[in-house]
Every structure is written in structure tokens, then in C-alpha cells.
ROTOR-96069 format. One record per atom (N, C-alpha, C): z, x, y. Coordinates in steps of 0.001 Angstrom, whole numbers, padded with zeros to 6 digits, always signed. Layout:
BEGIN
ZXY/...
This chain:
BEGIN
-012072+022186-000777/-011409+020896-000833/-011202+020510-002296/-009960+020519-002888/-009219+020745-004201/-008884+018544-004217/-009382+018226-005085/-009017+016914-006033/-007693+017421-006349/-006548+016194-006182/-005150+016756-006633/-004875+015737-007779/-004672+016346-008410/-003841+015043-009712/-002769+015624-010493/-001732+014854-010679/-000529+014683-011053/-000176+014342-012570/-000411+016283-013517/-000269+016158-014584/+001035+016235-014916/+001806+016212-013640/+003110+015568-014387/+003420+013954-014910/+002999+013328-013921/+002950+011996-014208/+002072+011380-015094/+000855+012165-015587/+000200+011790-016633/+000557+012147-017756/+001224+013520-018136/+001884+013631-019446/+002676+012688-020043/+003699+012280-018644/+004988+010912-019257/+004238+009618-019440/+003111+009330-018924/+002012+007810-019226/+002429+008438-020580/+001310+009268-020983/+000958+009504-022363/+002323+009363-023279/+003407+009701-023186/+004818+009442-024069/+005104+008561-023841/+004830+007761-022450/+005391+006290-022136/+004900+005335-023503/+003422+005425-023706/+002944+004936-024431/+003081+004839-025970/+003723+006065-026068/+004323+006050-027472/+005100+004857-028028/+005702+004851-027138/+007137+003711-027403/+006112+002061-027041/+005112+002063-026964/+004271+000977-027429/+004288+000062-028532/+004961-001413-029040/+005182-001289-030047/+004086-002135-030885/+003009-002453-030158/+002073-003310-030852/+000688-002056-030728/+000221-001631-032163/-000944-001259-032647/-001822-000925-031748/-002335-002019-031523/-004163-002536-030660/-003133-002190-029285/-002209-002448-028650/-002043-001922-027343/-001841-000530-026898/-001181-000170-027941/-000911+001343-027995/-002383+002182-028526/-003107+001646-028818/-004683+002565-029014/-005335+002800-027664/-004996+001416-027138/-005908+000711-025673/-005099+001681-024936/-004207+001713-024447/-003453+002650-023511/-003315+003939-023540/-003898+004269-025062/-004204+006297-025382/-005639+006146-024895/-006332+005622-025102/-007788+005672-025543/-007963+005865-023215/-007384+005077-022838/-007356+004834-021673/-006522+006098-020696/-005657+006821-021120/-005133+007626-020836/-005835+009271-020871/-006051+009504-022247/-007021+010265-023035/-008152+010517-022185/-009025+009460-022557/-010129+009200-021869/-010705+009158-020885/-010733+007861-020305/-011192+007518-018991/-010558+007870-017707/-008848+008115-017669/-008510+009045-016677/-008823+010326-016497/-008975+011171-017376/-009615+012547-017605/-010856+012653-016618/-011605+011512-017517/-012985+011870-017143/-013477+011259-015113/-012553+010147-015469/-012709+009939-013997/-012168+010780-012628/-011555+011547-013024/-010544+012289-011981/-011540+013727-011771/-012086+014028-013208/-013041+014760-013054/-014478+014508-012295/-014703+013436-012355/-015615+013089-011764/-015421+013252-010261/-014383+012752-009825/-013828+012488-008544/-013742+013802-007854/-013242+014971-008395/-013247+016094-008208/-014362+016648-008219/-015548+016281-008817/-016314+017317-008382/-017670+017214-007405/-017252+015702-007024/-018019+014697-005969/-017110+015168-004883/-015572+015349-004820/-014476+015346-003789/-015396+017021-003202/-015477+017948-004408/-015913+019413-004208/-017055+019578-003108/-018048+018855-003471/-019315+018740-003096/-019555+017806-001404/-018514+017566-001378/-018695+016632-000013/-018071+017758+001417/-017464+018846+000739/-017392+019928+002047/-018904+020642+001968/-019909+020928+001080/-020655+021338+001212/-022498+020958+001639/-022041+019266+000867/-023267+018447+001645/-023101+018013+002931/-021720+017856+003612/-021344+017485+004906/-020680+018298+005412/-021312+019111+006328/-020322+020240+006568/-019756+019738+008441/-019722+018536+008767/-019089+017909+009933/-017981+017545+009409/-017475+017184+008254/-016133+017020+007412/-015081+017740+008140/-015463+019205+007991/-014722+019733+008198/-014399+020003+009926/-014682+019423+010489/-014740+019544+012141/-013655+018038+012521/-013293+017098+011496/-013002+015535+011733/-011470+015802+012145/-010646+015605+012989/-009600+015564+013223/-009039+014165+013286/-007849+014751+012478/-006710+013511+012202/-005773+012738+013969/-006352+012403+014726/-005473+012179+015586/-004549+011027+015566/-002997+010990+016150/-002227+010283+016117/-002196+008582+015283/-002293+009134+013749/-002599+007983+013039/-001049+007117+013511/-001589+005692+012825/-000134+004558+012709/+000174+004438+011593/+001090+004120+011136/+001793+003941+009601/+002918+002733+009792/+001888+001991+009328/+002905+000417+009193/+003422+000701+007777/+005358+000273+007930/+006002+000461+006587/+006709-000244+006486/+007339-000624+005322/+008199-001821+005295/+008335-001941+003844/+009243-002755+003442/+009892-003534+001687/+008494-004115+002007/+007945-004172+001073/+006811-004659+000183/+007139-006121+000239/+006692-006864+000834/+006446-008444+001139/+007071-008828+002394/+007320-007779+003008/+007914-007312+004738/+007146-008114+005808/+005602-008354+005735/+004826-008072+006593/+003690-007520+007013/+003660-006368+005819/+003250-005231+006547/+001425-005384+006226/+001167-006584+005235/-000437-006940+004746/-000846-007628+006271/+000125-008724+006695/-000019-009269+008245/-000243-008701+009184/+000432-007622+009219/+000341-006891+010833/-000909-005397+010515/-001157-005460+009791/-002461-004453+009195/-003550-005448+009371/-003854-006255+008733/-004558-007461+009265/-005055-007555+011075/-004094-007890+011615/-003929-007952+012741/-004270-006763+013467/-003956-005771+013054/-004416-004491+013855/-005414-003603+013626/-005798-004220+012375/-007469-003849+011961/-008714-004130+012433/-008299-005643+013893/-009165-006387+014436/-009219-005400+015442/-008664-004593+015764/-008757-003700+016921/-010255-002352+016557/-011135-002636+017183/-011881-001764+016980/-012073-000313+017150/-010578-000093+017880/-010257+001470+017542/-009520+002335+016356/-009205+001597+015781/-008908+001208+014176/-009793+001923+012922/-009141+002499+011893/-009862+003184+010571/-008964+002750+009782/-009600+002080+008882/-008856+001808+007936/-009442+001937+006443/-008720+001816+005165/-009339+002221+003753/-009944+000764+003629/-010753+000129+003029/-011398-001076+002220/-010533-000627+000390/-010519-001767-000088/-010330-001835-001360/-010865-000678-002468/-012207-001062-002408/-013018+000381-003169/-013045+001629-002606/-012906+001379-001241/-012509+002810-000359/-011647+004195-001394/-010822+003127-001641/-009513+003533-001975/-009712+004372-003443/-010446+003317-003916/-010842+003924-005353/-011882+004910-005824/-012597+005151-004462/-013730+006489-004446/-013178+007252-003613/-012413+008159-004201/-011664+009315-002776/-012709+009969-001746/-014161+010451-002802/-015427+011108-002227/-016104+010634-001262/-016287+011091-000098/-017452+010479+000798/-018532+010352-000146/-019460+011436-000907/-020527+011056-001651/-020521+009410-002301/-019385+009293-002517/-019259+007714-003771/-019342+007016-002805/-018637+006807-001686/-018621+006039-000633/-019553+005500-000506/-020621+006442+000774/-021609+006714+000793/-023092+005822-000084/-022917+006436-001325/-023628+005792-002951/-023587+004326-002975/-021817+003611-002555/-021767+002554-002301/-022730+001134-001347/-022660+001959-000269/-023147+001547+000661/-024441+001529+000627/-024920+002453+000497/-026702+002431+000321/-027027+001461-001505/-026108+001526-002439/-026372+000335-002818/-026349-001464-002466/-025498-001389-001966/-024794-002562-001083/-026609-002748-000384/-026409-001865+000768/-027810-002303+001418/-029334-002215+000638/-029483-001797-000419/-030537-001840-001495/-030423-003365-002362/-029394-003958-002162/-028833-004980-003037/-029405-006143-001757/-029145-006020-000506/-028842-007179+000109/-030747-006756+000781/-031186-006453+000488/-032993-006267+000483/-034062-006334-000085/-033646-005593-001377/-034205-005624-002580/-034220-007143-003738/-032468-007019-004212/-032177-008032-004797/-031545-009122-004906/-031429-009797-003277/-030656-011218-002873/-029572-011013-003189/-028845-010343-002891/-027272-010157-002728/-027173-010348-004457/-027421-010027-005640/-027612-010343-006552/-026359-009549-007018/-026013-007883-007175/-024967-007038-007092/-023771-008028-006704/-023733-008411-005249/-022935-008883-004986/-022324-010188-005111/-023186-011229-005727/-022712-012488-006597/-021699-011652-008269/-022121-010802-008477/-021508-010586-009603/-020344-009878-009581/-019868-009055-008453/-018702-008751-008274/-017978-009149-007527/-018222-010533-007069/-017373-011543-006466/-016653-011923-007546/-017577-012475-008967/-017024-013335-009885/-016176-012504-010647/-016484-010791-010569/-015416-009923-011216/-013999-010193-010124/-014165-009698-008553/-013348-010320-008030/-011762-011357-008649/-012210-012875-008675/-011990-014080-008857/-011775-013838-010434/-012076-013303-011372/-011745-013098-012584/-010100-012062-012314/-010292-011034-011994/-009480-009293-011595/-008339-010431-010935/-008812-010489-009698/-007805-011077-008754/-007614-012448-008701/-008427-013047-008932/-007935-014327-008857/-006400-014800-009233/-005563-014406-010767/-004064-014714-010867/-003064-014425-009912/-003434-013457-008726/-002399-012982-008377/-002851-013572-006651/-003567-014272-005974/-003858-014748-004686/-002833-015561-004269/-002406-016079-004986/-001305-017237-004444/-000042-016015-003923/-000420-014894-004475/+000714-014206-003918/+000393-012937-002765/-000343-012448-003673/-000815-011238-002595/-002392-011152-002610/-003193-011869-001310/-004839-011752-001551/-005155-010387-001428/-006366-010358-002821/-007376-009080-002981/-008504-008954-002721/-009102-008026-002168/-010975-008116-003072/-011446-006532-002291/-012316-006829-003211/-012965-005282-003192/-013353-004315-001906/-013330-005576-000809/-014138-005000+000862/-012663-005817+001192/-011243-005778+001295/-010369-006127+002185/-009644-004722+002173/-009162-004877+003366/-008051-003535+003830/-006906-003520+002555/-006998-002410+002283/-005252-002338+001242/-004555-001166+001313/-003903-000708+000864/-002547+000476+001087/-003183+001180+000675/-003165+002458+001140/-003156+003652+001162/-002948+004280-000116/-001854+003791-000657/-001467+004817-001631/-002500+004550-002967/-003168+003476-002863/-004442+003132-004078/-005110+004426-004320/-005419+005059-003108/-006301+005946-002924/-005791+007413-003934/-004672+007590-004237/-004137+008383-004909/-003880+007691-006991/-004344+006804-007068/-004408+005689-008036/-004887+006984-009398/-006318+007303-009122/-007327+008284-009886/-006576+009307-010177/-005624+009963-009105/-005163+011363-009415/-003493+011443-010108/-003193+009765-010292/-001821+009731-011454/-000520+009927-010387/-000980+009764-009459/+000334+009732-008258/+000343+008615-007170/-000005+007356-007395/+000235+006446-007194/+001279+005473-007394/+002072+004510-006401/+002923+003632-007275/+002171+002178-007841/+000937+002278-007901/+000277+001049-008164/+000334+001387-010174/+000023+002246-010065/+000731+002400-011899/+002042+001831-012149/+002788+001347-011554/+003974+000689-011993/+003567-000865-011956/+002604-001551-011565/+001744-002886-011897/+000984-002503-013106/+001203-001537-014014/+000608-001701-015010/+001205-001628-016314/+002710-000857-015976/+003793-000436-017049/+004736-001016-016871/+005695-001698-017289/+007205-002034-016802/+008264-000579-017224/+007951+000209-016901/+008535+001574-016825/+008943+002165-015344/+009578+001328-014623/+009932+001891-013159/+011205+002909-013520/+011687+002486-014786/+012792+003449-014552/+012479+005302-015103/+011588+004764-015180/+010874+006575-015798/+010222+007118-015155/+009149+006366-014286/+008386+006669-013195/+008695+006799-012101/+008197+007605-011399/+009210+007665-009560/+008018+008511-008843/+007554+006964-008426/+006770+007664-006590/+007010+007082-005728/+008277+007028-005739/+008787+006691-004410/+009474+007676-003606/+010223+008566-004837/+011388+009876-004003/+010261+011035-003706/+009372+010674-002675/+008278+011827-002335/+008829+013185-001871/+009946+012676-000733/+010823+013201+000304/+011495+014028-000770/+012267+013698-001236/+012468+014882-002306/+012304+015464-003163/+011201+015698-003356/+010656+016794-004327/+010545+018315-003624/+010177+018967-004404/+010054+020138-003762/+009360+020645-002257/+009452+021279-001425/+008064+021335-000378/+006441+021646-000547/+006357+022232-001836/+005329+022796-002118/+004652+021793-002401/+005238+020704-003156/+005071+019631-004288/+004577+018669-003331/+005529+018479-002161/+005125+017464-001160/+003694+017605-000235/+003854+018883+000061/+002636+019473+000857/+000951+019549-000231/+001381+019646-001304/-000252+019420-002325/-000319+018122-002425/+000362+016677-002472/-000021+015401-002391/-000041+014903-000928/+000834+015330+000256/+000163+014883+001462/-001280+015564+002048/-001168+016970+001240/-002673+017816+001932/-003483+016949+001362/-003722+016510-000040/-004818+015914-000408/-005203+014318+000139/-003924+013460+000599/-003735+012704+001301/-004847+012754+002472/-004288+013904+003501/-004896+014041+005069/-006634+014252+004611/-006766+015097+003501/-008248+015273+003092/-008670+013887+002957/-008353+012796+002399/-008950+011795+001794/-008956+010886+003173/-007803+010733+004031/-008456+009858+005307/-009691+010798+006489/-009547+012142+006331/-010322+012444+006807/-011926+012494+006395/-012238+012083+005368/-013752+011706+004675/-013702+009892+005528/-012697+008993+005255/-012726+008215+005389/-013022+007716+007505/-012735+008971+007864/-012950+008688+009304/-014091+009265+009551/-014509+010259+008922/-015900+010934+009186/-016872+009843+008509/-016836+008669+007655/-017177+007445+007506/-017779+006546+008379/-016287+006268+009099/-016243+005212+009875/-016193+005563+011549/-015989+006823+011710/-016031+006746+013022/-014908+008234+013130/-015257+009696+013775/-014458+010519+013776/-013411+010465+015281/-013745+009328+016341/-012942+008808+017045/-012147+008123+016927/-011942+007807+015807/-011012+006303+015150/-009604+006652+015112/-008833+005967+014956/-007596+006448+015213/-007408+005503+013225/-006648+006227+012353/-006960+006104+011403/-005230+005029+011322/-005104+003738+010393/-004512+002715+010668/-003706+002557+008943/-002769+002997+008661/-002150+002455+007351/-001420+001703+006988/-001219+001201+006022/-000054+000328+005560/+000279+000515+004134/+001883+000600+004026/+002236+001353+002830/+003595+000818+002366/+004188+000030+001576/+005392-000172+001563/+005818+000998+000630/+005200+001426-000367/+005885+002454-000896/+005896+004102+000034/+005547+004271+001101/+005817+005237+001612/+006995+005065+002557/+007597+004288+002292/+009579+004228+002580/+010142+005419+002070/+009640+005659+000971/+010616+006621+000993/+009499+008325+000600/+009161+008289+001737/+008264+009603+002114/+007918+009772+003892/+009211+009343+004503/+008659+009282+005663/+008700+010742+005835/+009689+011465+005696/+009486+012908+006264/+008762+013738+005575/+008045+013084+004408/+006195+014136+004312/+005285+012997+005163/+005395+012194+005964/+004464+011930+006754/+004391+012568+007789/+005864+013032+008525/+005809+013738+009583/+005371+015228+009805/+005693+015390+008462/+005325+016854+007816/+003837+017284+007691/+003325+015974+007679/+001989+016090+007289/+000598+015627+008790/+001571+014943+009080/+001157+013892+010418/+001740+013835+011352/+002328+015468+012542/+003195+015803+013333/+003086+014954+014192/+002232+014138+014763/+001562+013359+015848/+001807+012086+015677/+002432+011503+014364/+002065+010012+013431/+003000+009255+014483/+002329+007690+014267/+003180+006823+014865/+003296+005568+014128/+005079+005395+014025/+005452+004577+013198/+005705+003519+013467/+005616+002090+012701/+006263+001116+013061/+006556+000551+011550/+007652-000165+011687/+008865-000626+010507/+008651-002309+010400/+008553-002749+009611/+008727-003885+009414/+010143-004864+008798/+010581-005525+009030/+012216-006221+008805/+012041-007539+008228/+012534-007932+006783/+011905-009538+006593/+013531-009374+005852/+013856-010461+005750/+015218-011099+005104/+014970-010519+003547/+016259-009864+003421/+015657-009370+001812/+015972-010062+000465/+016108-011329+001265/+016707-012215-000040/+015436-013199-000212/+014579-012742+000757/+012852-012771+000214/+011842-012267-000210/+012135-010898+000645/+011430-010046+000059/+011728-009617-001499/+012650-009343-001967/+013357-008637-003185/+012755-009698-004629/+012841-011177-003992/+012393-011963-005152/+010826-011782-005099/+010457-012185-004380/+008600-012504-003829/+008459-010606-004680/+008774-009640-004406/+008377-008320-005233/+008694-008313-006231/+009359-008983-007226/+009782-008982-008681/+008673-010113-009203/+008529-011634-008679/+007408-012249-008940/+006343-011593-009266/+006054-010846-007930/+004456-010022-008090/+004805-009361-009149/+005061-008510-009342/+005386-007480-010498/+005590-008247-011691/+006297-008840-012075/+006673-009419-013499/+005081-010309-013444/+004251-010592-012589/+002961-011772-013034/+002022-010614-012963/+002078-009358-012766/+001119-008247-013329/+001289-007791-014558/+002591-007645-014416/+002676-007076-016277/+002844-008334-017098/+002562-009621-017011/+002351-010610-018061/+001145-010554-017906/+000228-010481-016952/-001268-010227-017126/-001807-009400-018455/-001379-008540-018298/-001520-007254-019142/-001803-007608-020452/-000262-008713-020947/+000365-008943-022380/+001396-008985-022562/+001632-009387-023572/+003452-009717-023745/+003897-008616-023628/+005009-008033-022826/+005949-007202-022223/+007205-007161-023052/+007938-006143-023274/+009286-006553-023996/+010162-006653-022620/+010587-007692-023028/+012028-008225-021741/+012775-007233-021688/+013585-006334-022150/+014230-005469-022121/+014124-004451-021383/+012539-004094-021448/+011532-003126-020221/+011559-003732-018843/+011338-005085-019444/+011011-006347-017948/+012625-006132-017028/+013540-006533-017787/+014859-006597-016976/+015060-004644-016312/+014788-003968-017008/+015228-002486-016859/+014311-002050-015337/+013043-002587-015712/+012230-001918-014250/+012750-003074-013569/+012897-004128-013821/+013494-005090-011962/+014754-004669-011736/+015361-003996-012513/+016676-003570-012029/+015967-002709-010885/+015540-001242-011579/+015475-000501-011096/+014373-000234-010030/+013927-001415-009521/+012969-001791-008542/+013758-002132-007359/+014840-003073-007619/+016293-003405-006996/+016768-002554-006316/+017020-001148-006410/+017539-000138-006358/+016638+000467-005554/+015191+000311-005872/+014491+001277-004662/+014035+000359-003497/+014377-001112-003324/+014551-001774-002463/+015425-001588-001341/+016984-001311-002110/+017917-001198-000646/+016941+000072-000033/+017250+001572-000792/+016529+002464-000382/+015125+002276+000467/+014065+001437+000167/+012873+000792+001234/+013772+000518+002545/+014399-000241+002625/+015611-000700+003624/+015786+000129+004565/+016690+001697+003939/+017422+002361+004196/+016861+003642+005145/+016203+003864+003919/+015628+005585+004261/+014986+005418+005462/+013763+005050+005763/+013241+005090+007119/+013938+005183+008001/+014691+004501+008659/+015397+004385+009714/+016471+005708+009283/+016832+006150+008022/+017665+007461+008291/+016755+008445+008679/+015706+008726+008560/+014675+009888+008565/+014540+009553+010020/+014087+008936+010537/+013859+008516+012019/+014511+008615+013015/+016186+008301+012470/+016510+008521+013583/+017172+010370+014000/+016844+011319+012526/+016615+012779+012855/+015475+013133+013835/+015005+012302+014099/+013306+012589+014681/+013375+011635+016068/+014208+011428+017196/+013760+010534+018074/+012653+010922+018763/+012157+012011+018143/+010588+011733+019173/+009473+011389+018525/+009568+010447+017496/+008663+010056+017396/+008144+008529+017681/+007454+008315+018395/+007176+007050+018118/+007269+006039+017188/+007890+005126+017411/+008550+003798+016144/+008581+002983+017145/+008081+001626+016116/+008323-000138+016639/+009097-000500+015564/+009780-001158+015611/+010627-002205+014786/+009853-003788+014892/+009547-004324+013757/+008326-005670+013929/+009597-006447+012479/+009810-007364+013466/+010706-008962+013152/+009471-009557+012511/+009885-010066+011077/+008693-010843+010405/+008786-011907+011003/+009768-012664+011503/+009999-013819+011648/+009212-014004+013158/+009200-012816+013962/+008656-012984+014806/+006996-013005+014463/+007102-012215+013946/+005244-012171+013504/+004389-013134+013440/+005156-013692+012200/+005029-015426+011712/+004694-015673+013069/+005765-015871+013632/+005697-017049+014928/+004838-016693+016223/+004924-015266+016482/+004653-014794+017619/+003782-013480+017776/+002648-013886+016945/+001682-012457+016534/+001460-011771+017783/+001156-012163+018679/-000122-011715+019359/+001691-011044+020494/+002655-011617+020859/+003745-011244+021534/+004244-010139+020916/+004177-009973+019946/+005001-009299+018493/+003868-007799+018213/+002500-008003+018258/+002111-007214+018632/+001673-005726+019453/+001510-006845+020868/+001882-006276+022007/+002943-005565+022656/+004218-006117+021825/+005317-005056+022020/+005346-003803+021405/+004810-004278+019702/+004320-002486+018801/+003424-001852+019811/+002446-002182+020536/+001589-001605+020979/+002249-000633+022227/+003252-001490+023027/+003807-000524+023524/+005046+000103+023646/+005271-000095+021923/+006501+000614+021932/+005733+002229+021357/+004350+002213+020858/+003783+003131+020049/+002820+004025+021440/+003553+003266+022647/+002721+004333+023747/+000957+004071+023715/+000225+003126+023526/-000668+002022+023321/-001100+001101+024029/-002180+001746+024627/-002500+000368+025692/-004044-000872+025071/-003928-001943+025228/-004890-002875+024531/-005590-003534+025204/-007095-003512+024408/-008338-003776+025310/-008228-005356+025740/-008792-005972+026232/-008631-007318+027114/-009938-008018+025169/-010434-007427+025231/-011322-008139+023757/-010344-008043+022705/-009282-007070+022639/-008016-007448+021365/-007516-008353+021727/-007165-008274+023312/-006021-009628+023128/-006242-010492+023371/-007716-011018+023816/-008004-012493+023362/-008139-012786+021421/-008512-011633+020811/-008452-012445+019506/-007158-012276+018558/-005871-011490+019476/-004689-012070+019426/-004717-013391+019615/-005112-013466+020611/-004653-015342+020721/-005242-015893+019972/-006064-016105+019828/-006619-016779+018685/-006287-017096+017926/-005357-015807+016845/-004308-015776+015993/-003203-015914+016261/-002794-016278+017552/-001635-017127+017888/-001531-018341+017768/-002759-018656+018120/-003214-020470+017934/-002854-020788+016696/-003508-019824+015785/-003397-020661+014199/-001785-020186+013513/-001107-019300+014126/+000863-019179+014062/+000785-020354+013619/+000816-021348+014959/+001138-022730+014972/+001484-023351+013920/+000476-023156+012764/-000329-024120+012183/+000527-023125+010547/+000874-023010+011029/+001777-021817+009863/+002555-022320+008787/+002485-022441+007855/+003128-022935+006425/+003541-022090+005803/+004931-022303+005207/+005032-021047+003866/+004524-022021+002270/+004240-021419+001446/+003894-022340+000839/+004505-021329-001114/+005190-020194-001015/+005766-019745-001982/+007391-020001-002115/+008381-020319-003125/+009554-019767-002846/+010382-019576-003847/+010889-018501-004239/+011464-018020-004926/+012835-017383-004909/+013863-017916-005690/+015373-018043-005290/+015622-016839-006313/+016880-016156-006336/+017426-014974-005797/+017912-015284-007581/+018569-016553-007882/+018777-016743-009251/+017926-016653-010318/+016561-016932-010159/+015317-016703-011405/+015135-015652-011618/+015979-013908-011108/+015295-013247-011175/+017062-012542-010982/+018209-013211-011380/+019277-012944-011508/+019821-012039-010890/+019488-012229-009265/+019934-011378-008309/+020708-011831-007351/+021991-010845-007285/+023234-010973-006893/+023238-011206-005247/+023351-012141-004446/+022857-012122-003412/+024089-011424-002666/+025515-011119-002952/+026928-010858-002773/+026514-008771-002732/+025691-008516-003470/+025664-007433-003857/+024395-006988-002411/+023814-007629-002263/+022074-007539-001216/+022850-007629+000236/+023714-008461+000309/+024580-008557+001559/+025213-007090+001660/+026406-007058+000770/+027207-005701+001051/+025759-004244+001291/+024891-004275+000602/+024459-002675+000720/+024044-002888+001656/+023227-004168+001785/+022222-003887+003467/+023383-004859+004542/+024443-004536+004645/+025087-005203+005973/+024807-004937+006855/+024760-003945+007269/+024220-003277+009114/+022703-003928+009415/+022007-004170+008260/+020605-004609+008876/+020985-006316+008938/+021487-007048+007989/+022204-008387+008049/+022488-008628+009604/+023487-007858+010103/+024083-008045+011479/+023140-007645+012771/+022101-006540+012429/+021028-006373+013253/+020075-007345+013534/+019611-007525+012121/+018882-008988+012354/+019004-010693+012674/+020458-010781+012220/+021173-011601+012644/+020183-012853+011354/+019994-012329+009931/+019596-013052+008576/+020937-013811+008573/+021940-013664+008704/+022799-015040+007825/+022870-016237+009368/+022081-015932+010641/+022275-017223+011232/+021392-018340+010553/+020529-018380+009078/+019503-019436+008821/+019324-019134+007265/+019384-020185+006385/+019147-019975+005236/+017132-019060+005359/+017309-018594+004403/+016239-017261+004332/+015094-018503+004178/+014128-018310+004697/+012904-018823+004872/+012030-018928+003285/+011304-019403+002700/+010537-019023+001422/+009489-017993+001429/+009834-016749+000853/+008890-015945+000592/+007926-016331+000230/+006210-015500+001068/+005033-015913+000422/+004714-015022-000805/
């Protein structure tokens, strides 16, 4: 069991950084590159090595008919992962999950965790709350974090330089590309989904090797056919939100990560939201072209608007559009979370002009989904 990392994408960090034009940032970002990715990936690898040989049930864990919730990135797709995580037949990554590929680290975790909550009054864990609330705190009003909540998948590939969560750290989208998975080579595709299937399979031999393992990914839009490639059995469902919400609400997030950072040159800033723009229609697009080469696979189509309104209805239809039958204990705490729909506020909103996007231009590429969804019967709702 081979640690995969992506010294292609780490060579261009390292030149990205060149073109750094302040001193002290450009040290911080070699020193960080250089350094601590090296050493951590190494690390990761040789804990990743050691976990076929201290656990040798690893290798017995079968991947059965995972789900892959996908969608434009502010789609939905944190909601209905949420929601289907309450299902206790369910595997899903945790936050740090994500960031220890190794069962061993995992593992290490946990038996500290429970050494912490015995030994030393949750003492560990008062202090990485307040790292928490420090880390995450700027960005909750938009997208909530923390260290033990469910998050995307693709984090988990973060360590090995083939992640798109490195583009929350650079305004370099137009140099970087993990999104065109689907086309890269086959070889190329098959060494980042193999290491992929390795990493949820530690994660189910974890949590349960009956589990039916549960993702959510907006950047795997455009990798559906190395999921299928990888996950002959996978079952999909799509998420649909008006993209004259989604498109702003994802440039927000993004432009309030890289001001986190430090002053950004605007020039970088305007160049990656362009070209973020661009892999938006494509989020849009591609799925549903890949899919519909494939009608046998299982796919739901999930209406945000319905979600919002009609979780537990909206649900139940993914459930059996994905060939899925649900226990009588899920769908009472569906309802539950139907009750509080009700009670439903948007409370973000962000117009299409702060972020100098052509709404004339968002209409024409995505028309067929416009008329599918039937977005121009209602001015677009406020993105959260």
C-alpha cells in the first residue's frame, strides 16, 4: 500500500511561489513547501506502509456500493451529507480524518482523545476548540468547520499535493487544475483514484467494514468517470442550486480565504475568479454528460430549493431513486429536520455585480439547466 503524491503539482507550488512578491511571504511559502510538505507526506507514507502490516483485516475490507453526493460547490451538497450521515449505515471522513490518511494516526487520535477525556478533563480538547474558533472561526458565516465534522473527501488527498483545497491557499486557479481528473491520462487517473479507494478503505475498516462509505465532493464534477472507473458499483446523486448563487457565494468563500492569508495581488484575485467561472459552468455540465454515457448507473437529481424546504421528502426520493430502502429510526429524524425546514432563514447574499459577473453570459451557457429547473420563474434566492 503505496502513499501517492503529486510531484507534479508540487514542483509548480514551488515556481508558483517564485512570482511571490513580498520577501517574508515568499520565505514562508518555500520554507513551507521545502519543508513541512516533504516531511509530512513522508511521514504519512510510512504510517500509510505500516498499516497493511499491523492490520492485516485491511486488506479483507470491501468497498461496497459507495454514494457520491456532487454538485457546484454551495449546491447543497454540505446539507444533504449532513442529512445522510444521520443514517447509521453511513461512513463517512471527520475533518482530521481527512488529514491522517493512516489508520495508525487515526487510531493514535482516538486513544488520545480517550486518554484526554480520563486522564486530563477534556483539557486537549478545550485547546483545540479555541484553535478551532481561531482556524475557522472567519469563514462560519459561510461554510461551518471543525475538526470532528464531516467534510469532502478530497481533503484527504490535501498531504499528497493533489487536492483542490490548495487553491484556498493560492489565488493561482489558473495554473493549477484538479478539477480535469477525467482527463488526464489513464494511468494518471488510476494512481490517484487507487490511492483514493485505499484511503476510504482504512477509513471503513475504522468505522465499521459493513458501512456503506458516504461522500461529498463538489470538486469531483469533473472526475465522474474516474469514479466509475474506480467505483463500478458507485451511486450518484447531483445536486442543482440557481447558479447565480452558487457562482457568487464560491468566489466570496474563496476571495475571504486568500485575504486571510494576506494581501493578495488583485490581478491574481480577478485571474483565478475568472478562471473559477469557467470551471463552474463545467461543475454544471460534465456530470450529467458522463452520466448520461452510463444509464446504469444509479443517479438522483436533488433540487436545493427543495431540500431547503422539503428535506426529509427530498431525501426519500434520493433514497429511492439510488435503489435504497430507509429504516423507520432515519425517518423519524428526517422529520425532525423537517420541523426545523420551517424555521429556515437565509441569512447570506451576494449579487452577481460585486464580483462582476455577467449574469447574460451564466444564462446563455447554462440554458438547458435554466429551463430544467425552471430558475428564471423567481428572482434567485440569497446564497448562504
Amino acid at each position: 500500500m503505496i502513499f501517492y503524491f503529486d510531484f507534479t503539482i508540487w514542483l509548480k507550488l514551488i515556481r508558483l511561489v517564485a512570482g511571490e512578491p513580498k520577501p517574508h511571504r515568499r520565505r514562508t511559502q518555500y520554507r513551507h513547501l521545502l519543508l513541512t510538505v516533504p516531511l509530512r507526506a513522508v511521514l504519512h507514507a510510512i504510517f500509510f506502509f505500516l498499516d497493511g502490516l499491523l492490520f492485516p483485516g485491511l486488506w479483507l475490507v470491501k468497498i461496497k456500493t459507495p454514494v457520491f453526493l456532487i454538485g457546484h460547490a454551495r449546491s447543497g451538497t454540505t446539507l444533504a451529507h449532513r442529512l445522510m450521515c444521520a443514517d447509521e449505515r453511513f461512513s463517512a471522513f471527520k475533518y482530521y480524518e481527512l488529514l491522517l490518511p493512516s489508520l495508525i494516526e487515526k487510531k493514535l487520535v482516538r486513544l488520545v482523545a480517550r486518554l484526554d477525556r480520563s486522564l486530563l478533563g477534556r483539557r486537549l480538547e478545550r485547546r483545540l476548540q479555541a484553535w478551532e474558533e481561531k482556524n475557522f472561526g472567519p469563514m462560519k458565516h459561510i461554510h461551518k468547520m471543525g475538526l470532528t465534522i464531516p467534510e469532502e473527501d478530497d481533503l484527504v488527498l490535501f498531504s499528497s499535493c493533489a487536492s483542490g483545497f490548495w487553491a484556498t491557499r493560492m489565488p493561482n486557479l489558473g495554473d493549477l487544475d484538479f478539477f480535469h481528473i477525467d482527463q488526464r491520462p489513464p494511468a494518471s487517473r488510476r494512481r490517484l483514484m487507487g490511492f483514493y479507494r485505499q484511503c476510504i478503505r482504512r477509513q471503513l475498516y475504522l468505522n465499521g467494514g459493513n458501512l456503506i462509505h458516504l461522500s461529498k465532493n463538489p470538486t469531483f464534477c469533473g472526475r465522474v468517470e474516474s469514479i466509475l472507473e474506480a467505483f463500478p458499483d458507485a451511486r450518484i446523486a447531483i445536486l442543482y442550486r440557481n447558479p447565480y448563487e452558487t457562482i457568487p457565494s464560491l468566489l466570496k468563500l474563496l476571495q475571504t480565504s486568500w485575504k486571510l492569508r494576506g494581501d493578495v495581488d488583485a490581478a491574481k484575485t480577478r485571474e483565478s475568479s475568472r478562471a473559477m467561472v469557467e470551471l463552474s459552468f463545467e461543475s454544471y455540465l460534465h456530470p450529467e454528460e458522463v452520466l448520461s454515457r452510463h444509464p446504469e448507473v444509479p443517479c438522483a437529481v436533488i433540487d436545493y430549493r427543495q431540500l431547503v424546504a422539503e428535506p426529509k421528502a427530498t431525501i426519500e426520493k434520493v433514497y429511492a431513486d439510488l435503489g435504497m430502502d430507509m429504516s423507520d429510526s432515519y425517518r423519524a429524524a428526517l422529520q425532525k429536520e423537517q420541523d426545523k425546514a420551517r424555521k429556515h432563514e437565509t441569512e447570506h447574499r451576494y449579487s452577481l455585480a460585486e464580483f462582476g459577473l455577467d449574469d447574460e453570459e451564466i444564462h446563455r451557457r447554462l440554458a438547458p439547466l435554466f429551463k430544467k429547473f425552471d430558475w428564471d420563474a423567481a428572482a434567485p434566492a440569497a446564497a448562504k
